[in-house]
C-alpha positions in Angstrom: 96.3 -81.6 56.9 99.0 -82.2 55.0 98.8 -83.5 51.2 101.4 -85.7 49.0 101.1 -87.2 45.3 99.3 -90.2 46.3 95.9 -90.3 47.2 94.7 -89.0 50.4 91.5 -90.5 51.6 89.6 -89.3 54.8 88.2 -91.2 57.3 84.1 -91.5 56.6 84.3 -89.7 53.8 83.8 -90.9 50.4 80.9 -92.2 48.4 81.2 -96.5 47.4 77.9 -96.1 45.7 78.9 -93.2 43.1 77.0 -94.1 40.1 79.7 -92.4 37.7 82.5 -95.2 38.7 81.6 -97.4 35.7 82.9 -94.2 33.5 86.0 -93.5 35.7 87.3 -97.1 34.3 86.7 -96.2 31.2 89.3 -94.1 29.1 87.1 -94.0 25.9 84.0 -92.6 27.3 86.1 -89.9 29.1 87.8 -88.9 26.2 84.2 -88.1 25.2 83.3 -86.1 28.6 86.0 -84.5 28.6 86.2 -82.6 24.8 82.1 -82.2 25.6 81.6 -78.3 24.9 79.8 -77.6 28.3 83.0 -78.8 29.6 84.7 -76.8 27.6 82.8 -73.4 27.9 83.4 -73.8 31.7 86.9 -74.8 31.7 87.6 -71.4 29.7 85.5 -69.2 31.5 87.1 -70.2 34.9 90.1 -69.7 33.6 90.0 -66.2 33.0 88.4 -66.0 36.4 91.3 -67.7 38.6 94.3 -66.5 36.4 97.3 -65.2 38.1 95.8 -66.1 41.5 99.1 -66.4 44.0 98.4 -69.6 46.7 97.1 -72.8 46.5 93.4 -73.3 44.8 91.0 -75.8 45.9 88.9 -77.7 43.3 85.7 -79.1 44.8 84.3 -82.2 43.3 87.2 -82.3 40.4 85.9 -86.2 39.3 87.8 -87.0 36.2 88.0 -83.9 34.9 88.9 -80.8 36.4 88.2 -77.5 35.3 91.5 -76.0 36.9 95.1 -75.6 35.5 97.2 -78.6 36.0 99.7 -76.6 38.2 101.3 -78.0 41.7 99.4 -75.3 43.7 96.0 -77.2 43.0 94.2 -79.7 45.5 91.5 -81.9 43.6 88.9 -83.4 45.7 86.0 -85.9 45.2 83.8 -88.5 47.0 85.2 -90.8 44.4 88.7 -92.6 45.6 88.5 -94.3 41.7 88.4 -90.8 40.4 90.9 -89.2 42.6 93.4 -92.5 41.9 92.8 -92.2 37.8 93.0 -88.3 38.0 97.0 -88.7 39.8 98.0 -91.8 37.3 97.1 -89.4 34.3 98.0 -85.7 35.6 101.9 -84.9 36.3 100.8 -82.1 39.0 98.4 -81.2 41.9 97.3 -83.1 44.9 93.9 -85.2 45.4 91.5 -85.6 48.5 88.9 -88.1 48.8 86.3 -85.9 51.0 83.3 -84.1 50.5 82.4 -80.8 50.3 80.6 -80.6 53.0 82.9 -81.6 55.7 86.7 -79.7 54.0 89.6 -81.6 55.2 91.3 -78.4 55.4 92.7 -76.4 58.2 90.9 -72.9 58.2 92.1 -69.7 56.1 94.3 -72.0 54.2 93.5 -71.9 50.0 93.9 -68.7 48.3 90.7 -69.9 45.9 88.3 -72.5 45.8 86.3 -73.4 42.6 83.0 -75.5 42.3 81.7 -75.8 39.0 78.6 -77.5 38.7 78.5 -79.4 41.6 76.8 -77.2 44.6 73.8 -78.3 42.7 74.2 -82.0 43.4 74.7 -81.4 47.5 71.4 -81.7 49.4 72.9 -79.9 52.3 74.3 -76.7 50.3 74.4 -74.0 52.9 77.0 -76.3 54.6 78.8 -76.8 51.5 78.8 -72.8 51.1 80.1 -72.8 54.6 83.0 -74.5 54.2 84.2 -73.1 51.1 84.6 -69.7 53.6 86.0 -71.1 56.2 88.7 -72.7 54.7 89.3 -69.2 52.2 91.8 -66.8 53.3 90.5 -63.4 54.0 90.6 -61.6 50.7 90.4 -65.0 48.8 88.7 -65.9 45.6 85.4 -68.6 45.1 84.5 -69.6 41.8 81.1 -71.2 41.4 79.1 -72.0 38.3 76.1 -73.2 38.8 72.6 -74.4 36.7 70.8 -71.3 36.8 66.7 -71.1 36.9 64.1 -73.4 38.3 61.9 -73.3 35.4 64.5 -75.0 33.4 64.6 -77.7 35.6 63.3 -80.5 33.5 64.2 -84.0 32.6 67.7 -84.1 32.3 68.3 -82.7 35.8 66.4 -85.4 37.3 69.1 -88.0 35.3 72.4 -86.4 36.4 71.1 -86.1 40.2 70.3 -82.2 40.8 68.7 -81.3 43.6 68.1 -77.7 42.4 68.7 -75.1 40.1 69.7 -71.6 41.4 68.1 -68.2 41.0 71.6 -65.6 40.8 69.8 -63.6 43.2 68.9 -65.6 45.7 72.0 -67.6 45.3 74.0 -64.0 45.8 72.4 -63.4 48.9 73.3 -66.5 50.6 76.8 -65.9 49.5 76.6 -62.9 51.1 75.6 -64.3 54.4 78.4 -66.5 54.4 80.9 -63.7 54.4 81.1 -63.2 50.7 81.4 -59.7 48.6 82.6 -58.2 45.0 80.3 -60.1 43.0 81.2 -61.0 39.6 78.8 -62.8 37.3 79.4 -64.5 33.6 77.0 -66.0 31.5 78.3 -69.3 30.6 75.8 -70.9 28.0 72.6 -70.2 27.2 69.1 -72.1 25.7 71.1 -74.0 23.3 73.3 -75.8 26.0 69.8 -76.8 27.7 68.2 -77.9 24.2 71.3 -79.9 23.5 71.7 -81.8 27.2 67.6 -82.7 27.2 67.9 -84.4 23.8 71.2 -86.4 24.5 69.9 -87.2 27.5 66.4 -88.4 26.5 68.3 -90.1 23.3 70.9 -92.0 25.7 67.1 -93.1 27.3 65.6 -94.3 24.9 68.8 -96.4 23.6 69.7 -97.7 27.4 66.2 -99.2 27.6 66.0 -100.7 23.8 69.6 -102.1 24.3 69.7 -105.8 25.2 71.5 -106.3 28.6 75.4 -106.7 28.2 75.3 -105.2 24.6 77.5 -102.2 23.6 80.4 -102.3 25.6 83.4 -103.5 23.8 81.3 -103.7 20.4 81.0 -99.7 20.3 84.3 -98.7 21.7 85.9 -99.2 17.8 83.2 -97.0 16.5 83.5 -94.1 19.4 87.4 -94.4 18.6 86.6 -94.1 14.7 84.3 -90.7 15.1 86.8 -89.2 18.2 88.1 -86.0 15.8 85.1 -85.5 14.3 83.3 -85.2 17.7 86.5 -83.1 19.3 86.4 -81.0 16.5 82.6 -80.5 16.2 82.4 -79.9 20.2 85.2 -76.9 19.7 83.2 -75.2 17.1 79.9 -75.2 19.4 81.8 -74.4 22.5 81.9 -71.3 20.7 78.5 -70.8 19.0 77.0 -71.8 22.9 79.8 -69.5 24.1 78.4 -66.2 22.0 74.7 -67.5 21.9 75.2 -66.7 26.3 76.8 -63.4 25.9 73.8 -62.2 23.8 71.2 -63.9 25.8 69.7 -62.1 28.8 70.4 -63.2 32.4 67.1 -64.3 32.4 67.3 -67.2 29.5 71.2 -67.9 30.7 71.1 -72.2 31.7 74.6 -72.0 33.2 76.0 -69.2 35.4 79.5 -68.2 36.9 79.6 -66.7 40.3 82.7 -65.1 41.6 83.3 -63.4 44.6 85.5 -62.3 47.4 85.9 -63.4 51.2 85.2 -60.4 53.5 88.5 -59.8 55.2 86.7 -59.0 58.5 
């Protein structure tokens, strides 16, 4: 289907009950998501996993903040028609779908790569979601996945964000594999730390959503966020890189974030 610089939305698809709207409409709190070093550490390890690919790249379940170079070859997709709208007011380049990933509003052996970073996990139906992402591939073509690695670190913090699982790289490798995947690559994106840091932010924002009376924060924080914005952009780059080296050391086995890429049998 074809694809312009406005937003293209599919018929029945989209999600009007995305509970990450609120944050869409608010540029403050995504200055914060997107310096967060998770963020970061992914957006830098894809990088060197998609550079000097030659065709047009699909991003699945972009949001806000993609992980992909802001190039015209690039097609962002979401559920979220707020997302895709904010994402085209504030990027120069690319092209955005509203559809999900389970049901590609793409023509067959059309993208030269697709890349899904954390966001497989959120899909209940996953082997459709891995289904798509090959048919749409061109024979030869590239899919980038990184994914929450290891059900025993499923713990609290999952639950809040809406996984439905984490992966085993195994496992996970030979489903690929069934849907017509080969030439596996694997990177280890971040390790305990990242897992430490996530389950205490999380339980933290908790504890302060249920001592806060309703309707405060809001405005009244936004000058304070604004105030400590360096501080936290600078402090997130520095442990981008401690979490970065802290994974390379750390056996596959303790690794909380994982990069997947592979190859589209050409048969």
């Amino acid at each position: 289907m074809p694809f312009s610089a406005s937003v293209t939305q599919v018929p029945g698809q989209g999600n009007p009950d995305n509970p990450f709207e609120v944050f869409y409409r608010d540029p403050v709190y995504l200055q914060f998501k997107n310096h967060l070093y998770n963020y970061l550490r992914r957006k830098e390890e894809i990088s060197v996993f998609i550079k000097g690919i030659d065709g047009p790249v699909l991003e699945i379940g972009s949001g806000v903040s993609p992980v992909t170079e802001n190039t015209a070859k690039v097609i962002y997709t979401d559920t979220s028609a707020e997302a895709m709208k904010l994402l085209l007011a504030t990027r120069v380049s690319g092209k955005a779908c509203v559809m999900s990933a389970t049901e590609a509003a793409l023509r067959s052996q059309t993208v030269a790569a697709v890349v899904c970073s954390e966001v497989l996990e959120h899909i209940k139906d996953d082997g459709k979601a891995l289904s798509e992402m090959a048919r749409v591939l061109k024979p030869g073509g590239t899919l980038v996945l990184t994914v929450p690695a290891h059900a025993y670190y499923f713990t609290y913090d999952d639950s809040f964000v809406g996984h439905e699982r984490r992966y085993e790289v195994s496992s996970l490798i030979s489903r690929l594999r069934d849907a017509g995947f080969e030439k596996f690559e694997i990177s280890k994106v971040t390790g305990v730390l990242e897992k430490i840091t996530m389950l205490t932010a999380v339980i933290g924002f908790s504890i302060l959503r249920l001592i806060r009376k309703p309707g405060q924060g809001g405005a009244q924080v936004h000058p304070f966020l604004n105030f400590i914005l360096p501080a936290y952009k600078a402090l997130n780059l520095l442990y981008s890189w401690i979490v970065k080296w802290e994974a390379k050391l750390m056996p596959l086995a303790l690794t909380t974030i994982v990069l997947i890429r592979c190859r589209k049998g050409k048969v």
